[in-house]
Structures are given as structure tokens and as C-alpha cells.
N, C-alpha and C positions, 0 to 999 in steps of 0.2 A: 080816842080810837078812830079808827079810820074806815070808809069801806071802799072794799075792793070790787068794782064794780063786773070786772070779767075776771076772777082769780086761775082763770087758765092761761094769761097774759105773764101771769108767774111764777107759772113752771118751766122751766126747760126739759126737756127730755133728753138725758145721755143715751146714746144709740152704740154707746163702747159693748164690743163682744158681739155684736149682729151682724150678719152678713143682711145683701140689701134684699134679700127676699123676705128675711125677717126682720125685716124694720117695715117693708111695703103691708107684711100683716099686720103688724102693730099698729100703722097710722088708721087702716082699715077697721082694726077692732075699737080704735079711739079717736073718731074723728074729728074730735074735738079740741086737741095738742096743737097748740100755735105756734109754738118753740121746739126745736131742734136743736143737739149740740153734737156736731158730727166732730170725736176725736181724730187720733191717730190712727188708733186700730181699724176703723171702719173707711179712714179717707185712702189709706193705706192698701186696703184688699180692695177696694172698688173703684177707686181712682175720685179725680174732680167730675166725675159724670153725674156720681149721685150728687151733687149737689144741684145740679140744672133740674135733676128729677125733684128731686124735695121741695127747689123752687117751684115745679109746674104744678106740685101740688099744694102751691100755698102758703108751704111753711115759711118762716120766721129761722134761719141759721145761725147758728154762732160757732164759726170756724175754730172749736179749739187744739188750731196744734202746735200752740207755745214757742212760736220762733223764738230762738236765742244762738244768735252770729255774732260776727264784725255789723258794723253798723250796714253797710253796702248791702251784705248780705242778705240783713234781716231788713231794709228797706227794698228790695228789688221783690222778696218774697211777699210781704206787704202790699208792693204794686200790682204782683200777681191777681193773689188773692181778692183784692176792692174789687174785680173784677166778675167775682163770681156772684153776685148779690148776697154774698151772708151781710146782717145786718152786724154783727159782732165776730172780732179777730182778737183772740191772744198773742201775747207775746211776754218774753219773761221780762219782767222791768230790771233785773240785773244786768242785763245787755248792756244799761247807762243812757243819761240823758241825750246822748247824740244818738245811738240808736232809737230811741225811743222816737224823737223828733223827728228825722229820718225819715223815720216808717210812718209817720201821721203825716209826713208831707207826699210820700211817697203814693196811700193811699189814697188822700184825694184826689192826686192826680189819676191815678189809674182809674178810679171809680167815671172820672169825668168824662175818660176816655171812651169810655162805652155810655155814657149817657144813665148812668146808675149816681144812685143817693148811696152819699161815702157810708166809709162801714164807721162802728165806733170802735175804737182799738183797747183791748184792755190789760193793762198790765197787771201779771201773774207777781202775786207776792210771795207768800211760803207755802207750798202745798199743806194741803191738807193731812198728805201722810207723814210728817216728820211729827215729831212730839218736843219736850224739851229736852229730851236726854240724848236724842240721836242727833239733834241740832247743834247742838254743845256740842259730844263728842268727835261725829261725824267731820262737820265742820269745822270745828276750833273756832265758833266764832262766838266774842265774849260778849254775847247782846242776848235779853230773852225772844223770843218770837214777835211778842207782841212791842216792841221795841223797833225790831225789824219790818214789822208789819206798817207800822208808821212813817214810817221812812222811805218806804217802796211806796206807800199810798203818793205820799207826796210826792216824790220823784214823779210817778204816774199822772199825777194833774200839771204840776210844774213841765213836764215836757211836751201838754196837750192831748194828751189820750181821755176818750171818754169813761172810765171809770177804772176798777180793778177789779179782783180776785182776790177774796179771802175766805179763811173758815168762817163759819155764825161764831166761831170763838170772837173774832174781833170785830164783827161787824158794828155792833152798841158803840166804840169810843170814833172810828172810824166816819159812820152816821153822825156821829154831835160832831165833826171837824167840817166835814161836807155835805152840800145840797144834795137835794134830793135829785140833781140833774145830773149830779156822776155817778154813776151806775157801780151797785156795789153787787156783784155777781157771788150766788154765793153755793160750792156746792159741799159735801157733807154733811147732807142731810138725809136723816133717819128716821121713822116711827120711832116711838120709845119702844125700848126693849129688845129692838132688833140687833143682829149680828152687824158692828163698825166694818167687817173686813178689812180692805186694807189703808181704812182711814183712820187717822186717830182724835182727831179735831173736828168734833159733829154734834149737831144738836137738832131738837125736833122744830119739824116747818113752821109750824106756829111760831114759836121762840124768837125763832131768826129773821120772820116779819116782822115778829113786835121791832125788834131790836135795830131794822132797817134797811134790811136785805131789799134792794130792786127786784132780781128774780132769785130761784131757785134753782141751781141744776138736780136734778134729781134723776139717777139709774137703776141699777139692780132693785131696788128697793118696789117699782115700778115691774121693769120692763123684765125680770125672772119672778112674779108676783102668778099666786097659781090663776088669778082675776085681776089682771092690769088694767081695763077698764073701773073696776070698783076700785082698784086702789087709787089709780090716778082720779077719782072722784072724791077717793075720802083725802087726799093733797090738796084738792081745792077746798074742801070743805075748811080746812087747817088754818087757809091763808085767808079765808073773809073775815078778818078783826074788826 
């Protein structure tokens, strides 16, 4: 066993669904969240502005909003972004290894440009919301998830990115392949008992430390909690193994 010396270092906080006046309360109510993970939905309604805010108040970002282009593409947007100090950037590892590379060259440079520490890039493996039946079907593709999962881990190191994106489903075989220096970001995660919504691939925060998870994204579960303060205390409580 291990201990977790500041277990608020791994949490992330999803800010999916809040506008930035509700997220400015939130950091207020819990000033304690070192991690940020500002999706779609929120970079989208507010622009790259809250991200400078979030910086001035300290936080820790993890830009995730999944580029997946032509390589050009998802390398120029990569250049962009190093730019804004998130310390972490997704992008989907199916893009391919020249995307992937691309964009971790791309970022350094951009981050240099402005005199910022590069981001780490992580490549997105299967979301969380697909299961094995809509994978298969959906797709047609004759692999299981976890199959898949292995495959994109690798592609993801093999092209230089620092870690990836997976459920706590795969985190455990994923963990015994790699150090503990490529970051396995892990979000679908739940209390036991709670409503999955619209994840299907989840397991409780304890579990998915044992198993190897770097950090944790963790949302709704938090941030529409009727005490987000206590709850985001009893997620750390989870994570000191």
C-alpha cells in the first residue's frame, strides 16, 4: 500500500454543465481542488478566457477537448492550446501515430513560445460510454474493448504523449505494462451505488487507485452533490491507500 501524501492532487474536477459563474462558486465553496478539467461544453460557452482565470486562481487544467483531425490540423490546434498553461491536453489516439507525434512536437513548441512548461498530451482510448455491445455493433469492429484499449495505450506512448485515458475497467493490465510516469487519467468514477448515467465503464475511486489510476476525473458525482465540499472530502478520503 501506498500513501497519498496530498490526495487532492488526484482529483480532477469535471466543470462539464457549469457556466463560469458556477464554477467561480464551486472553487469558492472548495478551495481546496487543485485539478480542473475544463471540457467542451464549458470551453465552448466561455471561450479560452476561463482558462487564464482558472490559471490566476491556481489551478492545475486539463484541457479536455479531444482533438481528432488530419494530422495538420490536430497539430496546429495542439500548438494553440501548450499555449494556454493547461498542464494536460487530450486528443483521440485514433487520429494515428503521425497525428499524435505532430501534436507533441507541435506542443512543445508552442508552450516554448511563450515561455511555459509543455503540456502533457494524452491520448483518448475508448470512452467511457460505449460498452461491449454498442462497440461491436456500432462499429463493426471485431476486437473487445480491452483489446482495443491496449493498442491505443501503446500507440499513445510509442508516438510520445505523456499518458492516456481510460475507464478503471482497464486501468489494472494497462498499470503492470507502464510506469508510473505515464499518466493513466482515469474518469468514470462513482460512489458505489450511484446513478452510472451516461457511463457504462465505472468503478469506485478507491478501486481505481488500488488498480493504478494517476488521477481521477470526477463530476456530477461532486459538482450536482447537495454538499460538494463533503463530498469532494469523502473522494479524498477514498484515494489515501
Amino acid at each position: 500500500m501506498k500513501n497519498i501524501e496530498n490526495p487532492s492532487e488526484k482529483i480532477i474536477i469535471a466543470l462539464d454543465g457549469m457556466d463560469k459563474n458556477h464554477v467561480f462558486t464551486l472553487l469558492e465553496k472548495i478551495p481546496e481542488i487543485v485539478w480542473v478539467k475544463v471540457g467542451l461544453e464549458l470551453f465552448v460557452n466561455e471561450g479560452p478566457e476561463v482558462l487564464s482565470i482558472l490559471r490566476d486562481k491556481g489551478k492545475k487544467i486539463f484541457l479536455d477537448l479531444k482533438f481528432h483531425d488530419i494530422p495538420s490540423t490536430v497539430a496546429r490546434a495542439c500548438y494553440a492550446a501548450s499555449q494556454t498553461g493547461a498542464e494536460f491536453i487530450s486528443l483521440h489516439t485514433c487520429a494515428g501515430m503521425k497525428a499524435l507525434k505532430m501534436a507533441n512536437e507541435a506542443a512543445q513548441e508552442g508552450a516554448a513560445k511563450v515561455n511555459l512548461m509543455p503540456p502533457k498530451l494524452l491520448g483518448i482510448t475508448i470512452l467511457t460510454s460505449w460498452t461491449s455491445e454498442s462497440f461491436s455493433s456500432d462499429l463493426l469492429i471485431n476486437q473487445s474493448i480491452d483489446q482495443r484499449v491496449k493498442h491505443l495505450a501503446k500507440i499513445s506512448l510509442d508516438s510520445g504523449l505523456g499518458g492516456c485515458v481510460c475507464s478503471p475497467k482497464e486501468v489494472q493490465f494497462l498499470r503492470e505494462a507502464y510506469p508510473e510516469s505515464f499518466e493513466l487519467i482515469t474518469p468514470g468514477i462513482r460512489p458505489l451505488g450511484l446513478d452510472a448515467n451516461d457511463q457504462s465503464r465505472v468503478s469506485d475511486a478507491s478501486e481505481a487507485i488500488k488498480k493504478g489510476a494517476s488521477k481521477l476525473v470526477i463530476g456530477r458525482a461532486i459538482t450536482q452533490s447537495n454538499d460538494p465540499g463533503n463530498m469532494f472530502k469523502s473522494f479524498c478520503d477514498k484515494v489515501t491507500i
